[in-house]
C-alpha positions as CSV (number, residue, x, y, z in Angstrom):
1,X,13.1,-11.0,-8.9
2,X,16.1,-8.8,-9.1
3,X,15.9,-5.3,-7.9
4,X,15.9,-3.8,-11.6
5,X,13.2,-6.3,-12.6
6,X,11.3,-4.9,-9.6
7,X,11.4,-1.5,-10.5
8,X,10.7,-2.0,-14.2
9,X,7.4,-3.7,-12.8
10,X,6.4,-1.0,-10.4
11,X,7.4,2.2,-12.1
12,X,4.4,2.1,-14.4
13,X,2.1,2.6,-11.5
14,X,3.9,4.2,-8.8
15,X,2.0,7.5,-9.6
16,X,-1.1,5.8,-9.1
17,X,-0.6,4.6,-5.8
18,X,0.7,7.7,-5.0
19,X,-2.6,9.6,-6.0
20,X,-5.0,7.0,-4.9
21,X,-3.4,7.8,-1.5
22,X,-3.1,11.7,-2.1
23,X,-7.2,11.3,-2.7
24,X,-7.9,9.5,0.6
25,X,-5.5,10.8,2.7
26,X,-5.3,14.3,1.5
27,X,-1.9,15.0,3.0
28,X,1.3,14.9,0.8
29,X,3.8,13.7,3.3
30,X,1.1,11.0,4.6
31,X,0.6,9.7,0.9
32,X,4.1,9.8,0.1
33,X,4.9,7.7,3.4
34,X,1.8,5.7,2.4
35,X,3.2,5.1,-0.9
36,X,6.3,3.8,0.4
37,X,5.0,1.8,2.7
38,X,3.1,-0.3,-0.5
39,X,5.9,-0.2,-2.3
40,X,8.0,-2.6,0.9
41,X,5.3,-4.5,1.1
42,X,5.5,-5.3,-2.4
43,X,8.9,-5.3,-2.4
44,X,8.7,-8.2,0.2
45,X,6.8,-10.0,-2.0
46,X,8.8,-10.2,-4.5
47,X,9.5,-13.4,-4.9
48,X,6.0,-14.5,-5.7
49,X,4.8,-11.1,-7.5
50,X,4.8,-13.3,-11.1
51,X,2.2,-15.0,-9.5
52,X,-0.2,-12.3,-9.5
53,X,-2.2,-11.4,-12.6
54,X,-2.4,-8.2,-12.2
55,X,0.8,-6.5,-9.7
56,X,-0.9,-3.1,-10.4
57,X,-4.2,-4.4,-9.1
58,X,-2.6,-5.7,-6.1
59,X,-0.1,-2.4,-5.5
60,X,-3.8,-0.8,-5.6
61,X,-5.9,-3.3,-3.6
62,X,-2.7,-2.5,-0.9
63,X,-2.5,0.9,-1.0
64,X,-6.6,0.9,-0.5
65,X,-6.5,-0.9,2.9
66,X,-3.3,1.0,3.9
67,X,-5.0,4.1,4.1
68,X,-8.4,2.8,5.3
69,X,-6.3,2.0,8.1
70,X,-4.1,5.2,8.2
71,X,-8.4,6.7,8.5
72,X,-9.2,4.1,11.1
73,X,-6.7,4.7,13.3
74,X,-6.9,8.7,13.3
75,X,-10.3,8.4,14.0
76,X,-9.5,6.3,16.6
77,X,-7.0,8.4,18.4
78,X,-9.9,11.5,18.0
79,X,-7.1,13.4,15.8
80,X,-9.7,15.6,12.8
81,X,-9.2,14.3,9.3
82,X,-8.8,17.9,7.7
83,X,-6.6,19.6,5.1
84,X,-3.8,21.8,6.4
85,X,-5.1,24.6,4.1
86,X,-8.4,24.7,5.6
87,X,-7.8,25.6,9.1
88,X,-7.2,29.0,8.2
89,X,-10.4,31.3,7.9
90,X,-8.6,34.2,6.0
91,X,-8.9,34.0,2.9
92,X,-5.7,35.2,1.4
93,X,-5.8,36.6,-2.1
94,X,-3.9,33.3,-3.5
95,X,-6.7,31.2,-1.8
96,X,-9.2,33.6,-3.4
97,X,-7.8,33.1,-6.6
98,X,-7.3,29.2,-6.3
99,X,-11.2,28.6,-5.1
100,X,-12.1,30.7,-8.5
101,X,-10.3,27.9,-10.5
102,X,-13.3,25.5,-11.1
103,X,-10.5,22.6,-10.8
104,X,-10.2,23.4,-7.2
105,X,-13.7,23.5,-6.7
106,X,-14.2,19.9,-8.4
107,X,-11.3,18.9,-6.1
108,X,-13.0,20.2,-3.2
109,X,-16.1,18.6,-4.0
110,X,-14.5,15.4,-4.5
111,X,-12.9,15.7,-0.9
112,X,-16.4,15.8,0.2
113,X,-17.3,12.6,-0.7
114,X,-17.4,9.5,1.5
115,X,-14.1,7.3,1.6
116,X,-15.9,4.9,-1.0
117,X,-17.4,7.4,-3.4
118,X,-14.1,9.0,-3.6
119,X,-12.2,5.7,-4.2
120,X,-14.1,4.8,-7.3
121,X,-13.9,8.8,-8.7
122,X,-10.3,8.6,-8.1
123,X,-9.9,5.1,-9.7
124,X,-12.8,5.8,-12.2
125,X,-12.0,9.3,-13.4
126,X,-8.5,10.1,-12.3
127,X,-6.6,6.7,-12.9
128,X,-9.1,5.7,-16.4
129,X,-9.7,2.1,-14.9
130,X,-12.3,-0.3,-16.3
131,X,-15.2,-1.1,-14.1
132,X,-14.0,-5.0,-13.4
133,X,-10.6,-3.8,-11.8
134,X,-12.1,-1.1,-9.7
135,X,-14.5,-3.5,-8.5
136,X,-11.9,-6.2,-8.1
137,X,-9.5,-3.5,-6.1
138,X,-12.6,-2.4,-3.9
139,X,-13.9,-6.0,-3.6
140,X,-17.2,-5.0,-4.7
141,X,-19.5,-6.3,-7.7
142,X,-19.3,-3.9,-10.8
143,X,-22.8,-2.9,-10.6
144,X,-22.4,-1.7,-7.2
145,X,-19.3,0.6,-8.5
146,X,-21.1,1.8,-11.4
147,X,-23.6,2.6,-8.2
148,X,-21.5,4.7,-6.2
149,X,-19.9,6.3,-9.1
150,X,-23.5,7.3,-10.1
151,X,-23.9,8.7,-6.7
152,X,-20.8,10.3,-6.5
153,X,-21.4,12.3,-9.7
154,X,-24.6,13.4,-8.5
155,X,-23.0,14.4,-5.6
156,X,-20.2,16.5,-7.1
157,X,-22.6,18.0,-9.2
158,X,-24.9,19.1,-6.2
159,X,-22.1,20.8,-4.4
160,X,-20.9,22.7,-7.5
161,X,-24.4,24.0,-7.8
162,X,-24.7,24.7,-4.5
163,X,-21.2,26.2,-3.6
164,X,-21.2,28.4,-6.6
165,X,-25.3,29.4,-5.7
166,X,-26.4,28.7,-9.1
167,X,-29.3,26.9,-6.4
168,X,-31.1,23.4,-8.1
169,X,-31.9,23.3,-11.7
């Protein structure tokens, strides 16, 4: 595969990787490098990328276990998986005015979730994948995505209620 041919495949889903690893990683720089790092990998495996069905399935499926193992090895080294923008407890009047936007509450609520829960939201509601290739990229059974994604909502919906004290309706 020539180098043109490599980019016409990957372009159509670079953004994806690069959010799926924005969404579990949090940090810019750490998802771009993340995203970079799929994108050799792939790039090494070039040569035998036709044989995949789905290169975009695979770019995901890569990107997934890269930054499991970005988390895994944080944790590891006792280092706090944590936003930048949260260590500070002033509120400034631009974070006062960016927790008002109900986006960044969703996005905070999201963030909340467990690694899995906020895999399949990502994938799910962010990236508009079917339920067979989220549950091919996770390597779980589609009823068991449908599952967490259930869960997930339930969740995000419970901390917007909570968060914004409308209490439990």
């Amino acid at each position: 595969m020539t180098q043109n041919d490599f980019i016409k495949t990957v372009a159509p889903f670079q953004d994806k990787v690069f959010r799926l690893a924005k969404r579990l990683l949090i940090s810019t720089e750490e998802a771009e490098d993340a995203t970079q790092e799929v994108l050799v990998k792939l790039w090494n495996k070039n040569e035998v990328l036709n044989q995949y069905n789905s290169v975009e399935a695979l770019a995901m499926t890569m990107t997934k276990n890269f930054c499991l193992d970005q988390l895994k090895s944080k944790r590891a080294g006792n280092r706090s998986i944590t936003h930048s923008n949260y260590s500070n407890r002033e509120a400034s009047l631009d974070k006062v005015l960016e927790d008002k936007d109900s986006l960044s509450w969703v996005e905070k609520s999201i963030n909340q979730l467990p690694t899995q829960q906020r895999m399949i939201v990502q994938l799910r509601e962010i990236e508009e994948l079917e339920f067979a290739e989220i549950a091919k990229i996770m390597d779980m059974k589609e009823i068991a995505v449908r599952v967490a994604l259930s869960r997930a909502r339930k969740a995000i919906k419970d901390f917007m209620l909570k968060t914004h004290g409308y209490g439990n309706r």
